[in-house]
PyMOL CGO cylinders between C-alpha atoms (Angstrom):
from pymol import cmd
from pymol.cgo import CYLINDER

trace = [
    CYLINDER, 57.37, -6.58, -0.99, 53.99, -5.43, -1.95, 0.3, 1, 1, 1, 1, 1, 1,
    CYLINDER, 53.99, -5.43, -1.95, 51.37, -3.97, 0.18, 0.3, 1, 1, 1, 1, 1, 1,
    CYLINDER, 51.37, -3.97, 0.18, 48.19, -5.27, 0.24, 0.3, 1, 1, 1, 1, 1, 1,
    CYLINDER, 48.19, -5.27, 0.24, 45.24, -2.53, -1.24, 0.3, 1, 1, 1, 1, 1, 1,
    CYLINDER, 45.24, -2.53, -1.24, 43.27, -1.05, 2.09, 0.3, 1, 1, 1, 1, 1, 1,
    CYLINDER, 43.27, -1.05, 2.09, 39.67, -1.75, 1.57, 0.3, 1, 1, 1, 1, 1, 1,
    CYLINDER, 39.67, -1.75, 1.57, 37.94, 1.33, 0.62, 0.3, 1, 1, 1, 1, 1, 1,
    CYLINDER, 37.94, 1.33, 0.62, 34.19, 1.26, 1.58, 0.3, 1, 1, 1, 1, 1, 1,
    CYLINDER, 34.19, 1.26, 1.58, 31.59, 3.42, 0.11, 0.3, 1, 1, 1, 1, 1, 1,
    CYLINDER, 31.59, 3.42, 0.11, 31.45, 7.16, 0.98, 0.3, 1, 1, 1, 1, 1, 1,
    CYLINDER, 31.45, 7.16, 0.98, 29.50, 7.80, 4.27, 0.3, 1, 1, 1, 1, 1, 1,
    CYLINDER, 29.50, 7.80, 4.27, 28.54, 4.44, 4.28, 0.3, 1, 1, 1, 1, 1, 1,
    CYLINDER, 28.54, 4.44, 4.28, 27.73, 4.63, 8.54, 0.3, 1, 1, 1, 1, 1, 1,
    CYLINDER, 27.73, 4.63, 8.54, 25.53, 7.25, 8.38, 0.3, 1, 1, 1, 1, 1, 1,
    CYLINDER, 25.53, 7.25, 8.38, 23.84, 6.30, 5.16, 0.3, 1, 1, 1, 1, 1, 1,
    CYLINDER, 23.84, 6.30, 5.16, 23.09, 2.55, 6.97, 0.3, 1, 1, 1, 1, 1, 1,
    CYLINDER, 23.09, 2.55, 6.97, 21.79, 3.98, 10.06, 0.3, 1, 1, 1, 1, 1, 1,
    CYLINDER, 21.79, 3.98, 10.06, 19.19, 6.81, 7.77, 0.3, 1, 1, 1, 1, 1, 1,
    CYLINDER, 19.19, 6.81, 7.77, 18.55, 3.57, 5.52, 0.3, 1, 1, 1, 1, 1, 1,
    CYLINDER, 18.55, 3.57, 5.52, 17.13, 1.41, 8.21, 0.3, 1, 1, 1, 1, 1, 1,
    CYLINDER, 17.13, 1.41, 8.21, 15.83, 4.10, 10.43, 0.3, 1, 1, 1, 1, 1, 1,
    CYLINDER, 15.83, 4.10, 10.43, 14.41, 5.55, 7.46, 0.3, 1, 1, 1, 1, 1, 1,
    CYLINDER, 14.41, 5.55, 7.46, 12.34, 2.34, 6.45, 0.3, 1, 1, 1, 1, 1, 1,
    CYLINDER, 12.34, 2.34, 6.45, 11.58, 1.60, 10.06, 0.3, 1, 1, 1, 1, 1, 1,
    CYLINDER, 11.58, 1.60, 10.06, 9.60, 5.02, 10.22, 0.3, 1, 1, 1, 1, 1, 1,
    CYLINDER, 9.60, 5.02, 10.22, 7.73, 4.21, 7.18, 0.3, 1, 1, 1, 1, 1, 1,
    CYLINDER, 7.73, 4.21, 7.18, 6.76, 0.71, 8.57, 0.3, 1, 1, 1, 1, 1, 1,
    CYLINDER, 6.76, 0.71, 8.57, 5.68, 2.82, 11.72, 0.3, 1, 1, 1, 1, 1, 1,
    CYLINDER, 5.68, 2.82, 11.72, 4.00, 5.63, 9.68, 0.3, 1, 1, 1, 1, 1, 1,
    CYLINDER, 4.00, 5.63, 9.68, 1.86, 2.83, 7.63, 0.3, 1, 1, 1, 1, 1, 1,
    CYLINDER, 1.86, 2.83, 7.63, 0.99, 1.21, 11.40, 0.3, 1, 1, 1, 1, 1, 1,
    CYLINDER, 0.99, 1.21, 11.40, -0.57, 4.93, 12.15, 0.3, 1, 1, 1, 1, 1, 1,
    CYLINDER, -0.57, 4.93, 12.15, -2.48, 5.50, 9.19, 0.3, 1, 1, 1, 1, 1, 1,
    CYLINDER, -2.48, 5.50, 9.19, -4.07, 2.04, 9.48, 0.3, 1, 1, 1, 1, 1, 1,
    CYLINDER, -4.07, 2.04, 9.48, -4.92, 2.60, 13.64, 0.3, 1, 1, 1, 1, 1, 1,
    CYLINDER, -4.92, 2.60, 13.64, -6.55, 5.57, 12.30, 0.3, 1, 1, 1, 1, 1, 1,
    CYLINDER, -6.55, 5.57, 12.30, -9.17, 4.00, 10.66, 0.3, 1, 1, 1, 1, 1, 1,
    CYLINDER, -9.17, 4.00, 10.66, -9.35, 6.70, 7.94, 0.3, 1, 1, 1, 1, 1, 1,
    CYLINDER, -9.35, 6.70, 7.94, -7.49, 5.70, 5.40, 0.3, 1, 1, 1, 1, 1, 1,
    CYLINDER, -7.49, 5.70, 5.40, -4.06, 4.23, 3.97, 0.3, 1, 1, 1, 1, 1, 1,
    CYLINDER, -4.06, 4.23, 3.97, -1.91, 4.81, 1.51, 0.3, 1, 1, 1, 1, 1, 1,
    CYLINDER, -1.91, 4.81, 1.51, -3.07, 3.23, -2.11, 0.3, 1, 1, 1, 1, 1, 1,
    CYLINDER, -3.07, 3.23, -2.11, -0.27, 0.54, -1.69, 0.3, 1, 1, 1, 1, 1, 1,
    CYLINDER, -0.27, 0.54, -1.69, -1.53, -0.35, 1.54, 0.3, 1, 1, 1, 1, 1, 1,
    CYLINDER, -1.53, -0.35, 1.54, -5.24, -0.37, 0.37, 0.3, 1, 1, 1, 1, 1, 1,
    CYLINDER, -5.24, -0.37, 0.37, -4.17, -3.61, -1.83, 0.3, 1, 1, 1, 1, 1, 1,
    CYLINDER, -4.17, -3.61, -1.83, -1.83, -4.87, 1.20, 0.3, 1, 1, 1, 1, 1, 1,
    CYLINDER, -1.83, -4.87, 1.20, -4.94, -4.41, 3.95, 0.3, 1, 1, 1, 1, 1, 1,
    CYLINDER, -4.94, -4.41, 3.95, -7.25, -5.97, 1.06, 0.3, 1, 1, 1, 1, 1, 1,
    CYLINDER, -7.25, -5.97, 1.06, -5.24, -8.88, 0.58, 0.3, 1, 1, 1, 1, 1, 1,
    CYLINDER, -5.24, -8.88, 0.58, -4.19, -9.13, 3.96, 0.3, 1, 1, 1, 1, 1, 1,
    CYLINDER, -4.19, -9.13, 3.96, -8.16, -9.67, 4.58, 0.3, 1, 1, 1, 1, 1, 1,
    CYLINDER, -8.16, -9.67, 4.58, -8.47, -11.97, 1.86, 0.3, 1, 1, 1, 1, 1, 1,
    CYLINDER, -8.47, -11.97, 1.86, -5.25, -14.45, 2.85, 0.3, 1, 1, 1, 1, 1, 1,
    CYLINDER, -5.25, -14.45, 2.85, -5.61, -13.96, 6.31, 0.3, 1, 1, 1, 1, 1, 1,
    CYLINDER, -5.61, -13.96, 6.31, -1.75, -12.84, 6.47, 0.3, 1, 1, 1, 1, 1, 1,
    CYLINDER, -1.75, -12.84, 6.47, -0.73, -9.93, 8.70, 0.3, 1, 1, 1, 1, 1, 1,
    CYLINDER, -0.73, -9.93, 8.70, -0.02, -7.00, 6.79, 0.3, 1, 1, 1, 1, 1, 1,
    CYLINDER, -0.02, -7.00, 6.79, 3.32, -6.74, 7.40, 0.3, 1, 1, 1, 1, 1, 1,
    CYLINDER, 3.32, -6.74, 7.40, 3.77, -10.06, 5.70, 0.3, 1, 1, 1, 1, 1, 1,
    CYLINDER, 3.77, -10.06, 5.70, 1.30, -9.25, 3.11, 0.3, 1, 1, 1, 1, 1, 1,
    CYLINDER, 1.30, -9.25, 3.11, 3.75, -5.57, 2.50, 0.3, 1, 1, 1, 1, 1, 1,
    CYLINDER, 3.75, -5.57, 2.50, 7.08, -7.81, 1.99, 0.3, 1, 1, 1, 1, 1, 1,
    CYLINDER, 7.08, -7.81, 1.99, 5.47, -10.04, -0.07, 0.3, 1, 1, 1, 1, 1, 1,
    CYLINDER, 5.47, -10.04, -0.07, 4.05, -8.02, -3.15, 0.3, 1, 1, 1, 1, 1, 1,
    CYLINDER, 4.05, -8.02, -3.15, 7.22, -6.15, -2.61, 0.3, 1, 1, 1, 1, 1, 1,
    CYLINDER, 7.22, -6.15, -2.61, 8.89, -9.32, -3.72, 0.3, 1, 1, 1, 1, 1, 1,
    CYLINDER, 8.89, -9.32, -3.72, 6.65, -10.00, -6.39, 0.3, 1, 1, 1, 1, 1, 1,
    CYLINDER, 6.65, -10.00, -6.39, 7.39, -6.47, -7.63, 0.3, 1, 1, 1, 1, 1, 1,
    CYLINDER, 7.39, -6.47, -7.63, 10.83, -6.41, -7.83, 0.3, 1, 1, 1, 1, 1, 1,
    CYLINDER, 10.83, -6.41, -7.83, 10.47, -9.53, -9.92, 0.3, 1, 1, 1, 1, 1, 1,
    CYLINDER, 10.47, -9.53, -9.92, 8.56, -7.40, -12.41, 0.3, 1, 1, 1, 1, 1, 1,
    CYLINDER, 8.56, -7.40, -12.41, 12.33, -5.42, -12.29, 0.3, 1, 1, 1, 1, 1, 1,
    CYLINDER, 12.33, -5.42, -12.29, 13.76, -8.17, -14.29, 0.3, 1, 1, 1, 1, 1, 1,
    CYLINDER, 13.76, -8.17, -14.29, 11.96, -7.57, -17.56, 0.3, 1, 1, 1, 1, 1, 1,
    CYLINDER, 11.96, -7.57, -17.56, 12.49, -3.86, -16.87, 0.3, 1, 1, 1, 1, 1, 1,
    CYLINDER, 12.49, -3.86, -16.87, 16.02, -4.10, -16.41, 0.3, 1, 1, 1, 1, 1, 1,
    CYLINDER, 16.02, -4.10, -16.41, 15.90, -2.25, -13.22, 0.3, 1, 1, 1, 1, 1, 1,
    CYLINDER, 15.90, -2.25, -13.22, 19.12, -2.82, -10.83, 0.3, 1, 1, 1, 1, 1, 1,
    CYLINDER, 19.12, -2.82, -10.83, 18.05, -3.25, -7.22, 0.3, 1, 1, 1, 1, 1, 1,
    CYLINDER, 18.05, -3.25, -7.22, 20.59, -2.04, -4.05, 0.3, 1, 1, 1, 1, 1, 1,
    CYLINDER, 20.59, -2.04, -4.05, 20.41, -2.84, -0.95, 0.3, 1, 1, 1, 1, 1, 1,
    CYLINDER, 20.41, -2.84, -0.95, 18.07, -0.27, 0.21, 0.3, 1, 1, 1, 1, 1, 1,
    CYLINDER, 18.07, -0.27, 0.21, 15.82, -2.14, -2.35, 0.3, 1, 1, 1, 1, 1, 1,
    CYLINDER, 15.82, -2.14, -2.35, 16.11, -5.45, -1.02, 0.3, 1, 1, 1, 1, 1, 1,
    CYLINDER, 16.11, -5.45, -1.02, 16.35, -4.10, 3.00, 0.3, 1, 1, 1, 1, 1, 1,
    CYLINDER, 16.35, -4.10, 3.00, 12.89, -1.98, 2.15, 0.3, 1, 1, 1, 1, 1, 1,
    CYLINDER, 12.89, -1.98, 2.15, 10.98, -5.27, 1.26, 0.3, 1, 1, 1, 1, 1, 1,
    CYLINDER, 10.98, -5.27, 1.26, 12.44, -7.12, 4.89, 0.3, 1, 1, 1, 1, 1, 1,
    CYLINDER, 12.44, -7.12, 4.89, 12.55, -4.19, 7.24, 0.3, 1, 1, 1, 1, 1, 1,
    CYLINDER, 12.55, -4.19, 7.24, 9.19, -2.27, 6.39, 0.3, 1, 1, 1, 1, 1, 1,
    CYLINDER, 9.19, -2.27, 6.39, 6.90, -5.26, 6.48, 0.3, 1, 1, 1, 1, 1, 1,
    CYLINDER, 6.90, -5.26, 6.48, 8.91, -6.36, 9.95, 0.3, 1, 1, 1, 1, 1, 1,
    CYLINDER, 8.91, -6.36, 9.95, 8.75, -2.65, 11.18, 0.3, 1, 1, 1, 1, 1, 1,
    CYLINDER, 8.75, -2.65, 11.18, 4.54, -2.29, 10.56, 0.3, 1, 1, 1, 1, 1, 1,
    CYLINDER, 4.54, -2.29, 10.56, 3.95, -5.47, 12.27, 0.3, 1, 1, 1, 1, 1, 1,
    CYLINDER, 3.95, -5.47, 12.27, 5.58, -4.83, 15.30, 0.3, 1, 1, 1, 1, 1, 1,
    CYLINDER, 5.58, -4.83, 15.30, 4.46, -1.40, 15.53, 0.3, 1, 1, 1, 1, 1, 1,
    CYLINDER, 4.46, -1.40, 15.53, 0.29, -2.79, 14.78, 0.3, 1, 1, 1, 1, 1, 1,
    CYLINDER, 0.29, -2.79, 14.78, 0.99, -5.06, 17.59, 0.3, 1, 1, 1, 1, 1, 1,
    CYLINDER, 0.99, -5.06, 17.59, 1.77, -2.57, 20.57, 0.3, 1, 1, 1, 1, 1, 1,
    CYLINDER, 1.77, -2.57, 20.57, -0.49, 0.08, 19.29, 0.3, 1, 1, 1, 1, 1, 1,
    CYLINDER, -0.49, 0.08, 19.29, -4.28, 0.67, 20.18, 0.3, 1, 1, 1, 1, 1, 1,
    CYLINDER, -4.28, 0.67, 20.18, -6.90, 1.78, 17.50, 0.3, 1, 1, 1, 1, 1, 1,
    CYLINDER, -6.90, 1.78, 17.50, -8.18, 4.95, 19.20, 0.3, 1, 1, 1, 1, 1, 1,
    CYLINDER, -8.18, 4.95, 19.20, -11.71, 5.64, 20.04, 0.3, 1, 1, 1, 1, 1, 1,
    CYLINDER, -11.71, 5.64, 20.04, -11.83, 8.76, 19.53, 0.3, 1, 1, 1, 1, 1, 1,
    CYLINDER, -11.83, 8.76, 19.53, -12.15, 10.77, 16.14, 0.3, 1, 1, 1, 1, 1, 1,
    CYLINDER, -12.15, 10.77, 16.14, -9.63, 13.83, 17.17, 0.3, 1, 1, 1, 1, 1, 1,
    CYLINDER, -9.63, 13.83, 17.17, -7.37, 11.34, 17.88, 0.3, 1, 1, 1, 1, 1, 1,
    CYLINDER, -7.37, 11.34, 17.88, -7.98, 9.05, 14.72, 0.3, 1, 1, 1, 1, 1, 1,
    CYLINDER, -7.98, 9.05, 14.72, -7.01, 12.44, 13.13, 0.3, 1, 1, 1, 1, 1, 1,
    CYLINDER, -7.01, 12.44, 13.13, -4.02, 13.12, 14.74, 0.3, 1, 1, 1, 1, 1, 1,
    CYLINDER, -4.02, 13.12, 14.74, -2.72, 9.29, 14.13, 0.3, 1, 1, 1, 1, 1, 1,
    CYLINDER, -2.72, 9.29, 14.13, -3.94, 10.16, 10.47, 0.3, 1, 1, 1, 1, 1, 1,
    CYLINDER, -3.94, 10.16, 10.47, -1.87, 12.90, 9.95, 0.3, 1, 1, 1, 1, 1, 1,
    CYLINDER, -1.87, 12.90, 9.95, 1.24, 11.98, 12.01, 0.3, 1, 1, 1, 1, 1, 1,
    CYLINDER, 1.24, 11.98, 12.01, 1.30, 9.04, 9.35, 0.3, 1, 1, 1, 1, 1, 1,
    CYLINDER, 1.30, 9.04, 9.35, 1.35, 11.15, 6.46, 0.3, 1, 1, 1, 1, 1, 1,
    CYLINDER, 1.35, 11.15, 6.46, 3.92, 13.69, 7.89, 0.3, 1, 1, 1, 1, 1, 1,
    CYLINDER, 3.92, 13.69, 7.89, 6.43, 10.45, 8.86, 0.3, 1, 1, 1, 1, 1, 1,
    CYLINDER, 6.43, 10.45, 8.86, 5.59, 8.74, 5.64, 0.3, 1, 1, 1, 1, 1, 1,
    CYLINDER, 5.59, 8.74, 5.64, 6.80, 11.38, 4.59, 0.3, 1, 1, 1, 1, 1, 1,
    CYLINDER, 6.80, 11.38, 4.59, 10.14, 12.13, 6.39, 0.3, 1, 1, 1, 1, 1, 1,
    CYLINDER, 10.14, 12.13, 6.39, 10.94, 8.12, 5.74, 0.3, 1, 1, 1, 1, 1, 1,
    CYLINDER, 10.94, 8.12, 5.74, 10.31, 8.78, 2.33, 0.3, 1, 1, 1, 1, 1, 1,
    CYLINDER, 10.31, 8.78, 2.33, 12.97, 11.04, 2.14, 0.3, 1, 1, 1, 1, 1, 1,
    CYLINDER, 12.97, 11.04, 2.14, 15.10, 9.16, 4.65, 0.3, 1, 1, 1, 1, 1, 1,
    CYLINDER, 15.10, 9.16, 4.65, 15.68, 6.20, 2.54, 0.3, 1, 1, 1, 1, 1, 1,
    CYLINDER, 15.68, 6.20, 2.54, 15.70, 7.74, -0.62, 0.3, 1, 1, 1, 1, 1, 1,
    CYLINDER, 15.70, 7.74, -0.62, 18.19, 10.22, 0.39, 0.3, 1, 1, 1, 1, 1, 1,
    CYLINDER, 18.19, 10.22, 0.39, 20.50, 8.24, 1.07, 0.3, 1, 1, 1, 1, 1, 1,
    CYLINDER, 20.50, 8.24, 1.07, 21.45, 6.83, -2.22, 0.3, 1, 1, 1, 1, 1, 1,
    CYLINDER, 21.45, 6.83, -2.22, 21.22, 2.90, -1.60, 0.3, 1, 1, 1, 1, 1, 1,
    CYLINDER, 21.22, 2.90, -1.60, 18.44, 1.51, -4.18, 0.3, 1, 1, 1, 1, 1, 1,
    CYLINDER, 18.44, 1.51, -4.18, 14.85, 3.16, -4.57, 0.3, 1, 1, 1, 1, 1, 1,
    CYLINDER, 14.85, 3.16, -4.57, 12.37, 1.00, -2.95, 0.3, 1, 1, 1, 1, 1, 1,
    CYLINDER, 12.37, 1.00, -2.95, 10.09, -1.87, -5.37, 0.3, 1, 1, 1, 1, 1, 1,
    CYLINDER, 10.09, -1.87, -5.37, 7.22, 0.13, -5.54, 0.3, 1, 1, 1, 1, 1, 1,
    CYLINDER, 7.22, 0.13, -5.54, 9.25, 3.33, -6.95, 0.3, 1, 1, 1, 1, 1, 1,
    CYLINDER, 9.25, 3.33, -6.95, 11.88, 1.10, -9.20, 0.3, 1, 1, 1, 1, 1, 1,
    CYLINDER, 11.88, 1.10, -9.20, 8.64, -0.44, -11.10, 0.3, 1, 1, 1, 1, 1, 1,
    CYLINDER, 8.64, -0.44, -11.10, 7.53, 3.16, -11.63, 0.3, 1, 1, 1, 1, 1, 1,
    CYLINDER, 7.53, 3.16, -11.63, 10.57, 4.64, -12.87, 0.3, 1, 1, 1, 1, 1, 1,
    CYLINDER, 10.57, 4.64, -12.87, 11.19, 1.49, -15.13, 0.3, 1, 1, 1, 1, 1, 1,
    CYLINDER, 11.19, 1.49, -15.13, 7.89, 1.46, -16.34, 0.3, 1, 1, 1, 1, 1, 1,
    CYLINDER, 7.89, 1.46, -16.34, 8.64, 5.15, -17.42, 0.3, 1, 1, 1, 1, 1, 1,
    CYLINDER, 8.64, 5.15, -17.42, 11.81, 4.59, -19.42, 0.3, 1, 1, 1, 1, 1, 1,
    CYLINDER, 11.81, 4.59, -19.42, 10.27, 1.80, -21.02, 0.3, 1, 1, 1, 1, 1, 1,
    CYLINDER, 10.27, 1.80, -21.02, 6.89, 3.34, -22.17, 0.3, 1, 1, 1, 1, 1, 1,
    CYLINDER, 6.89, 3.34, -22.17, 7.94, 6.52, -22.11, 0.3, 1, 1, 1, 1, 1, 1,
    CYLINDER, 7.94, 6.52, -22.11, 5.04, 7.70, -20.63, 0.3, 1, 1, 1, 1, 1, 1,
    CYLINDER, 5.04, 7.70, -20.63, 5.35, 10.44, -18.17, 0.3, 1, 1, 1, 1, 1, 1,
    CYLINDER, 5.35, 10.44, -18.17, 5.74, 10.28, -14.46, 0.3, 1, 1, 1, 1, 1, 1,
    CYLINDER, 5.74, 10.28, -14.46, 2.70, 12.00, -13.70, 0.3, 1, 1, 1, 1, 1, 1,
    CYLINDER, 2.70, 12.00, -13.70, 0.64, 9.32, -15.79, 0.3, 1, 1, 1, 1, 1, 1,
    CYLINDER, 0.64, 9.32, -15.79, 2.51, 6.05, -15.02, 0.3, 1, 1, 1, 1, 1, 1,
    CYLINDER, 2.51, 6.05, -15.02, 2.48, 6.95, -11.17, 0.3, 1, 1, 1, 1, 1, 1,
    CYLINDER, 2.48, 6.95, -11.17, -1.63, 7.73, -11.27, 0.3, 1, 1, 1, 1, 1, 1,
    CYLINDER, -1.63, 7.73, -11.27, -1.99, 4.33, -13.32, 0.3, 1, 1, 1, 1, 1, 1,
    CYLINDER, -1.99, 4.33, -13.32, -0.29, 2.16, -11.22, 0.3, 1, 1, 1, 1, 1, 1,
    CYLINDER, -0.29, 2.16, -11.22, -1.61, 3.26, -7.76, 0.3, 1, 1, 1, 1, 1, 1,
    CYLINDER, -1.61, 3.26, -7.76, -5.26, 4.32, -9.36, 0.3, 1, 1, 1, 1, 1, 1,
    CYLINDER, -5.26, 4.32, -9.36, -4.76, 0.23, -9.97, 0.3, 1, 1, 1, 1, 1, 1,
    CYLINDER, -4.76, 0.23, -9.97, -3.67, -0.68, -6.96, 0.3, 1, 1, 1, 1, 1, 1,
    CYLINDER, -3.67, -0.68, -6.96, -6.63, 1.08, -4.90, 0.3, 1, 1, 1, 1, 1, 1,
    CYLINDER, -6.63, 1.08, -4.90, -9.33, 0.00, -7.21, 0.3, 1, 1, 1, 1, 1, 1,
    CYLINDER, -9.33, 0.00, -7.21, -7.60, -3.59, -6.70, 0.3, 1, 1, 1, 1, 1, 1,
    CYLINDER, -7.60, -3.59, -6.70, -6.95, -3.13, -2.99, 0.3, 1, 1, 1, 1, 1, 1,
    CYLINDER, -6.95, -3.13, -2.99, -10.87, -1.48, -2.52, 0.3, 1, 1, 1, 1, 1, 1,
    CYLINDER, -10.87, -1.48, -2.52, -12.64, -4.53, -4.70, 0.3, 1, 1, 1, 1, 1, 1,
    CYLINDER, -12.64, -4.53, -4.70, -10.82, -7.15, -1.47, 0.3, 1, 1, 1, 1, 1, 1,
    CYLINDER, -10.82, -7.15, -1.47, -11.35, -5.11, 1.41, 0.3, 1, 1, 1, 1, 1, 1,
    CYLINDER, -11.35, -5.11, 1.41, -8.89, -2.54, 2.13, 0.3, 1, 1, 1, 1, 1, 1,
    CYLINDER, -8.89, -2.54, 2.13, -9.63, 0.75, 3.50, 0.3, 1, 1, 1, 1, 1, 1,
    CYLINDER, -9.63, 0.75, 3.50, -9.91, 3.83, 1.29, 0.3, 1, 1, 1, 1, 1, 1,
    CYLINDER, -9.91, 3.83, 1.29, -10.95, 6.93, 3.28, 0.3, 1, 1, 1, 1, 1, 1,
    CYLINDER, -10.95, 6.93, 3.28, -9.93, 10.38, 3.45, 0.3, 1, 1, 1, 1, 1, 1,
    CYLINDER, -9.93, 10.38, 3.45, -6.51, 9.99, 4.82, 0.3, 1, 1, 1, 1, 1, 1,
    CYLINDER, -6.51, 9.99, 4.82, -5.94, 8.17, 1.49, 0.3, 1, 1, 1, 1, 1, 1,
    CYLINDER, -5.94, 8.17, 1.49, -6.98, 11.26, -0.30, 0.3, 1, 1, 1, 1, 1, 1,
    CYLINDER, -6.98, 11.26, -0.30, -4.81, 13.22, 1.78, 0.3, 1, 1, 1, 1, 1, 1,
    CYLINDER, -4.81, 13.22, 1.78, -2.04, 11.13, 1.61, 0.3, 1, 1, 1, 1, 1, 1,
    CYLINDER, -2.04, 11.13, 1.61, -2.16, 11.04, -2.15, 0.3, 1, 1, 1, 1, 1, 1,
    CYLINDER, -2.16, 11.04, -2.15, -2.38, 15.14, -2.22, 0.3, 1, 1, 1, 1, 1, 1,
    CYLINDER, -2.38, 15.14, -2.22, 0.31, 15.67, 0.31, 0.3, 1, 1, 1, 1, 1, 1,
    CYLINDER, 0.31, 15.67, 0.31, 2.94, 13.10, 0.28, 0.3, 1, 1, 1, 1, 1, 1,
    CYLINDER, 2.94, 13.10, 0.28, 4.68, 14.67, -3.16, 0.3, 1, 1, 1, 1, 1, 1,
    CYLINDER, 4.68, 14.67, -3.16, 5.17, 18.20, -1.87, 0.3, 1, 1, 1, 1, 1, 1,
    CYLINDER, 5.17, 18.20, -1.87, 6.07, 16.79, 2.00, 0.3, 1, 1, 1, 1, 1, 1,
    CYLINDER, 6.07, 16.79, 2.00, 8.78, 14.52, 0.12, 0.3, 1, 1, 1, 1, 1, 1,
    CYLINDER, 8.78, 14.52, 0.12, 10.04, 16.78, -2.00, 0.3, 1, 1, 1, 1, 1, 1,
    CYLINDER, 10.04, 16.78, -2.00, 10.51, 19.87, 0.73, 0.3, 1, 1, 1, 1, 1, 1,
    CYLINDER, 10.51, 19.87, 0.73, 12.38, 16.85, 3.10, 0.3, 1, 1, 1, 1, 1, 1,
    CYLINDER, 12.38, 16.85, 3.10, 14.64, 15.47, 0.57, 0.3, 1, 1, 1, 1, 1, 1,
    CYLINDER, 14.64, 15.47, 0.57, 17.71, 18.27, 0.39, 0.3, 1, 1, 1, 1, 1, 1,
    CYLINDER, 17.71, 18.27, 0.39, 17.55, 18.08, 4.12, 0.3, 1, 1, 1, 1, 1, 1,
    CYLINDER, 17.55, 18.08, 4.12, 18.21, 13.83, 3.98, 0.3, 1, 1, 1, 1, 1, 1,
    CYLINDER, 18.21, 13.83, 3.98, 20.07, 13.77, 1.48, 0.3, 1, 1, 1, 1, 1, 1,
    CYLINDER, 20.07, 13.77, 1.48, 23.24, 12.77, 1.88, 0.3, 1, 1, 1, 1, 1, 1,
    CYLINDER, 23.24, 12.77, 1.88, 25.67, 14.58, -0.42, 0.3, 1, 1, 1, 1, 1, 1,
    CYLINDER, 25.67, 14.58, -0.42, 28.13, 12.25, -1.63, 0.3, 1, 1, 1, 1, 1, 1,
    CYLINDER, 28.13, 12.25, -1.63, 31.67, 13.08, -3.42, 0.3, 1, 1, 1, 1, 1, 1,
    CYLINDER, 31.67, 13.08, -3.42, 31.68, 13.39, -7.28, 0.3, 1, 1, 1, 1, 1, 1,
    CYLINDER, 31.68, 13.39, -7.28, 34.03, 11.31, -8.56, 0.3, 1, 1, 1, 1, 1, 1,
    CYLINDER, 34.03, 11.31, -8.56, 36.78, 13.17, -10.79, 0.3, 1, 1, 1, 1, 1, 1,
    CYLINDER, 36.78, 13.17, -10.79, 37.09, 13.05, -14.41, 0.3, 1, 1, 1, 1, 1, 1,
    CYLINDER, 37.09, 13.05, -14.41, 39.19, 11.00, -16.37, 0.3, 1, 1, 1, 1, 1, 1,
    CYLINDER, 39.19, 11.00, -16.37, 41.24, 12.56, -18.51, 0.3, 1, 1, 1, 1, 1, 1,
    CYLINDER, 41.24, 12.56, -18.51, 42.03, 11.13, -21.83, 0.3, 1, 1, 1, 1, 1, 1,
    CYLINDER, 42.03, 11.13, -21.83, 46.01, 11.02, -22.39, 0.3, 1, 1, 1, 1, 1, 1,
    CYLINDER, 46.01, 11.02, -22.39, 47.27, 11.66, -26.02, 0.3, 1, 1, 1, 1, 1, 1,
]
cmd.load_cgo(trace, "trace")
């Protein structure tokens, strides 16, 4: 009689759902800071507060919505979304919204500072979360890397076009470009890439297949 096959599930699949979603959680919480802070955003969220102003949408709604429309760009690209892409357009736009509606704008500038700079650093360490965990890079980063292998173009150039567009865009309806973007936009690489071999999850290599003769 045969056996049926046990289901094998993907390696470290637990751990790597729980750093997904905490992961994008944080960054929905990180974008809440930088906007309480009044000094900036990051040049996504310039175009998300901008629009956000323009629609009259919450920004959380406004975040999960151009996500979408990104990851349609995807298809001409040829990009393949995972779930962490799909989960990254539902969870962050949920996660900033509830975290905008149970935190004050401070009043005072040391303080806009610190919620400034706590943004970047967990931007930072959800950055790293998420991506570390191997499930799908998010829309903003799969249009990126798609737009590189397609152009050829390098990442340096195709990153500063698209988000020099999207703050230009973003300033032009509204959104708020201070100098927490600036910082952002100086910091975030570095932060991300020191975080990353600490969140990433190290998955088994699969073994070679050996041709037979």
């Amino acid at each position: 009689m045969l056996q049926p096959r046990p289901v094998r599930l993907p390696p470290r699949l637990p751990r790597r759902l729980v750093q997904l979603y905490a992961g994008l959680t944080l960054y929905g919480a990180s974008m809440a800071l930088l906007v309480r802070s009044s000094l900036g955003v990051t040049p996504w969220d310039v175009l998300h507060q901008g629009l956000a102003h323009r629609l009259g949408w919450s920004l959380g709604l406004v975040t999960a919505v151009v996500g979408a429309l990104v990851l349609l760009a995807w298809i001409p690209l040829r990009e393949r979304p995972g779930l962490g892409t799909v989960s990254n357009v539902v969870v962050i736009g949920v996660a900033v919204d509830g975290t905008l509606a149970v935190l004050p704008a401070p009043s005072h500038l040391a303080v806009q500072v610190a919620f400034a700079a706590a943004g970047i650093a967990l931007n930072a360490v959800a950055t790293a979360a998420y991506v570390g965990v191997h499930l799908g890079p998010g829309p903003r980063d799969g249009l990126m890397t798609g737009l590189v292998r397609r152009t050829g173009g390098s990442v340096r150039a195709v990153r500063t076009a698209i988000e020099a567009t999207v703050v230009a865009t973003g300033w032009l309806l509204g959104g708020t470009l201070g100098v927490a973007t600036v910082a952002y936009a100086l910091l975030i690489g570095p932060l991300t890439q020191l975080l990353l071999p600490r969140l990433s999850v190290r998955l088994p290599e699969r073994p070679a297949v050996s041709a037979r003769s």
